[in-house]
N, C-alpha and C positions, 0 to 999 in steps of 0.2 A: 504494500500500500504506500502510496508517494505520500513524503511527508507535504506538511503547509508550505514551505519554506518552495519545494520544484512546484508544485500547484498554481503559487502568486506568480512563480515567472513564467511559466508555461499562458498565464492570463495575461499578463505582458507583452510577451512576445505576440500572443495573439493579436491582442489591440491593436499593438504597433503595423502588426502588417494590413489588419483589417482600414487604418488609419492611410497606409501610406498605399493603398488601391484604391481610394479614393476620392486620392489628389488626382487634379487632371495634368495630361503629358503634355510639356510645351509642344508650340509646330515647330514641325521642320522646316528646314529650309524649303527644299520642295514644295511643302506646303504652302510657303508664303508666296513664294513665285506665282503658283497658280493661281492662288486670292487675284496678286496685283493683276496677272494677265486677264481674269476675267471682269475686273475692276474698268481697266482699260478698254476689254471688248465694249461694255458699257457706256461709258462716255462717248466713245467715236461714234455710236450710236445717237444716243442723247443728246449730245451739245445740237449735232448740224440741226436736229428736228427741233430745239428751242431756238435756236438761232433763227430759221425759217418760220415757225409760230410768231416770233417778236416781228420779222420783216410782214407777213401777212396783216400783222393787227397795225403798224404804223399806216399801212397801205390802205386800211380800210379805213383809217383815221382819218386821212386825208382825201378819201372820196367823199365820208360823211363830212366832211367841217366842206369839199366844195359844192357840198348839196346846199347846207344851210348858207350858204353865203351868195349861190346860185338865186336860191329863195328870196332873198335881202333884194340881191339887184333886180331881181322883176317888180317884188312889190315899191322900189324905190323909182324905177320906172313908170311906173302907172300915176305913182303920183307927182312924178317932176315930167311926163312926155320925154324922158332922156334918162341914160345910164351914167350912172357916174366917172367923171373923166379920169385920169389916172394922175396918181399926187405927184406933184411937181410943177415947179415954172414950165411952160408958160400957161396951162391952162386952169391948174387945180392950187399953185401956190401953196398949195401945203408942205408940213413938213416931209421930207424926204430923203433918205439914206443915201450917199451915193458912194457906198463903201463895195467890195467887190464878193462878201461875204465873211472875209476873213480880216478884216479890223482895217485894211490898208483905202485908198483912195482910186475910185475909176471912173472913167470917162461918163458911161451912164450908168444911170441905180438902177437899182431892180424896182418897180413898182409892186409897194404892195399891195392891200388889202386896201382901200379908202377910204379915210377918216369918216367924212358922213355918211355914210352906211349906218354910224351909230350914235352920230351928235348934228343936229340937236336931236332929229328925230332918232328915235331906235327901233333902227330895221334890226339890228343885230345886237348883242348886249357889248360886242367888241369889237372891232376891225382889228384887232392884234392875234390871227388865226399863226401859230408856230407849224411852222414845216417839222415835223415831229423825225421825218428820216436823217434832217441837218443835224440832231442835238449826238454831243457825242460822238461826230464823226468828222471825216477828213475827206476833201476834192478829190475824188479816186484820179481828176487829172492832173493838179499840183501837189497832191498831197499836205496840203493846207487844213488845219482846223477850223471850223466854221466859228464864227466870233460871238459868242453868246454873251457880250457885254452890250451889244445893239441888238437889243428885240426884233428889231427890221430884219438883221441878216438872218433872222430866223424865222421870217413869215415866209404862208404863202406867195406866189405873184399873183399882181391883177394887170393884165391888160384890157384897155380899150382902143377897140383895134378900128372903130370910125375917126377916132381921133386923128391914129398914127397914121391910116392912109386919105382920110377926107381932109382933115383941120392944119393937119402938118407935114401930111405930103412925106413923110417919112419914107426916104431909099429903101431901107433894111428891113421895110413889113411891105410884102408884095399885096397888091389888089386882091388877089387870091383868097389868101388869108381871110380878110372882111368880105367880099361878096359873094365868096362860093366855100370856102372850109368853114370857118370858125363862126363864120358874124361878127356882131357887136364888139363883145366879150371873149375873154378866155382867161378859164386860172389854172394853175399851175402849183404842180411840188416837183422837187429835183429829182424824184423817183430812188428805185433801193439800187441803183448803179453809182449815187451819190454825185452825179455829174450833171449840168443844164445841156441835154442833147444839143438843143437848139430846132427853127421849125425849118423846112427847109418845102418849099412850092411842089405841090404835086408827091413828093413824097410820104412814107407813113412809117419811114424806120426808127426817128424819133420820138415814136408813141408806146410807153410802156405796156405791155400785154403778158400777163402771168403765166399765161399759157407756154411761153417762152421759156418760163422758169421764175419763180418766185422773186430772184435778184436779178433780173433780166436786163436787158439796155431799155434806154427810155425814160422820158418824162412822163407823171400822171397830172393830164388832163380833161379839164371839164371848159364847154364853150356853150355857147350861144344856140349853136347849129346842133354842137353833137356831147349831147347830155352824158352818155356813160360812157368815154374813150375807150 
């Protein structure tokens, strides 16, 4: 018969191993590699679909804000017999940015959104509509940050394009433009290529289309003539 004395250790020894089976086993290395590489397959997945979800929701941002503003200039037609001119000397005298986007100085500004749209009357709660694809990024052609210290360089554009071909005779906006593509009006966002196409007569390559691919070439435009580009 075992005395007391091998009993307590035989109980010892027991616990002890009962104890130390049910710690858990570090990984191995092996193990960790695999973690990370499936970590990785993940992401390369994930990032491009939120990266493409954010470029969708900017894009639909800016059809919805040229709906409402679309809105503005009709009902601000019907009661002025005329659309509103585009800010700047010589016609509109308002304040007007003539920055290039990126903080520096050029020849002509970009026209934005126009003050009375929403002073005195209020078609609009604001004419300060932000280009939402500018914030946070860089001219895919200079590679320039866009200057978020002027609000302007971060609106939409507004053209009035009876202006630039009837009132001003302007070279650089063809007849075209106002009496057969666009009409009156046309607004504009820089599109997810981050770059101003530019419009070019008769052609349609600088019109942003998703169907191309969500960060496709192209400006997103809304006009006069043709409501959903």
């Amino acid at each position: 018969m075992k005395n007391r004395a091998v009993l307590d250790a035989e109980r010892s020894l027991g616990i002890q191993i009962l104890l130390k089976s049910e710690e858990p086993g570090a990984f191995t290395l092996i193990e960790l590699l695999i973690v990370v590489a499936i970590i990785s397959i993940l992401a390369a997945i994930a990032i491009p679909n939120f990266l493409e979800a954010q470029t969708r929701s900017k894009v639909s941002r800016a059809k919805a804000d040229m709906r409402s503003i679309a809105l503005a200039l009709e009902t601000y037609r019907l009661d002025n017999n005329a659309y509103p001119p585009n800010r700047g000397i010589p016609i509109e005298n308002e304040p007007v940015h003539t920055t290039n986007g990126h903080g520096r100085l050029r020849v002509r500004a970009f026209r934005t959104i126009p003050l009375r749209l929403s002073t005195p009357v209020a078609y609009i709660v604001s004419s300060a509509f932000p280009d939402l694809i500018k914030h946070g990024q860089k001219d895919a052609d200079t590679g320039d940050s866009y200057h978020t210290n002027d609000p302007t360089d971060m609106g939409l554009t507004y053209h009035n394009l009876y202006e630039y071909v009837v009132l001003l005779n302007d070279p650089e906006v063809p007849y075209s433009d106002f009496g057969v593509r666009d009409g009156h009006w046309r607004i504009l966002s820089i599109g997810p290529d981050r770059l101003f196409t530019g419009f070019h007569a008769g052609s349609t390559d600088w019109k942003y289309d998703p169907t191309n691919g969500t960060a496709s070439r192209g400006d997103i435009v809304r006009s006069h003539f043709q409501p959903a580009y």
